[in-house]
N, C-alpha and C positions, 0 to 999 in steps of 0.2 A: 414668491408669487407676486408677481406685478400685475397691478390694476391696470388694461388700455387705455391711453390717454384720451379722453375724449374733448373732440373740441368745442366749444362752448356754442350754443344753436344761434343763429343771429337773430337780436328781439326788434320783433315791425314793431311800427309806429306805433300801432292798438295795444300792444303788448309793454313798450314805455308807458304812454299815456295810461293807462291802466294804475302800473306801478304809480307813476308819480300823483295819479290822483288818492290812491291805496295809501303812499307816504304824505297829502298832503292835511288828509283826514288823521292820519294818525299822529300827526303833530297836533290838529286841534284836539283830535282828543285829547291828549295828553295837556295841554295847555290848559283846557277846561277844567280836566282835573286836578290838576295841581289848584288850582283858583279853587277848586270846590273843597279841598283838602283846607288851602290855606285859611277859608271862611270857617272851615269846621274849629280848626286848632282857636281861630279868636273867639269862637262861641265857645269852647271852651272854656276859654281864659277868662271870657266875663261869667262863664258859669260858677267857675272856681272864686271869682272875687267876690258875686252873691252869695256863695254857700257859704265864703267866711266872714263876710258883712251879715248875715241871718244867724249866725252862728253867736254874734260878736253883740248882738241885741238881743237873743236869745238869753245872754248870758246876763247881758242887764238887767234886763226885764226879773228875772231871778233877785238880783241883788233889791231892784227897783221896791220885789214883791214883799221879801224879807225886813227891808226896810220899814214899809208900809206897816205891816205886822207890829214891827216893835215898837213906832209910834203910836197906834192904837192902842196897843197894850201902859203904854207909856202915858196916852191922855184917859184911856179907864182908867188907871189909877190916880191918875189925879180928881178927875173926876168923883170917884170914891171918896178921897181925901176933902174935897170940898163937898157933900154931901154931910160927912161924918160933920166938920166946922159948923154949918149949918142947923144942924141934928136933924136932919132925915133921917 
């Protein structure tokens, strides 16, 4: 079963211009998009480098706190110690 060969309709002028304004939209579109994509991926990227720079002070702050602690603990007891010296 063979399909008739049909020959292809001649495209008027309205019917190119049509096309080519159809493909010249769809190039910007795409062009836009990729830009919009491209913008997104570096907002990413600086997403990802604050989340491990907040991550990365986070963690300090921890050591920062821990530290704090044991120096207090560290000057109360001296403090005690020169109390006692004293006789309070």
């Amino acid at each position: 079963m063979s399909m008739p060969h049909r020959e292809p309709e001649p495209l008027d002028s309205d019917s190119l211009g049509s096309l080519e304004d159809r493909i010249r939209r769809t190039v910007e579109l795409v062009t836009s998009l990729r830009a919009e994509r491209d913008a997104a991926f570096d907002e990413l990227a600086a997403a990802k480098k604050a989340a491990a720079e907040a991550l990365t002070l986070r963690e300090e702050i921890t050591e920062l706190r821990a530290e704090r602690k044991q120096v207090r603990v560290r000057i109360e007891k001296l403090l005690a110690q020169m109390d006692q010296v004293s006789g309070k």
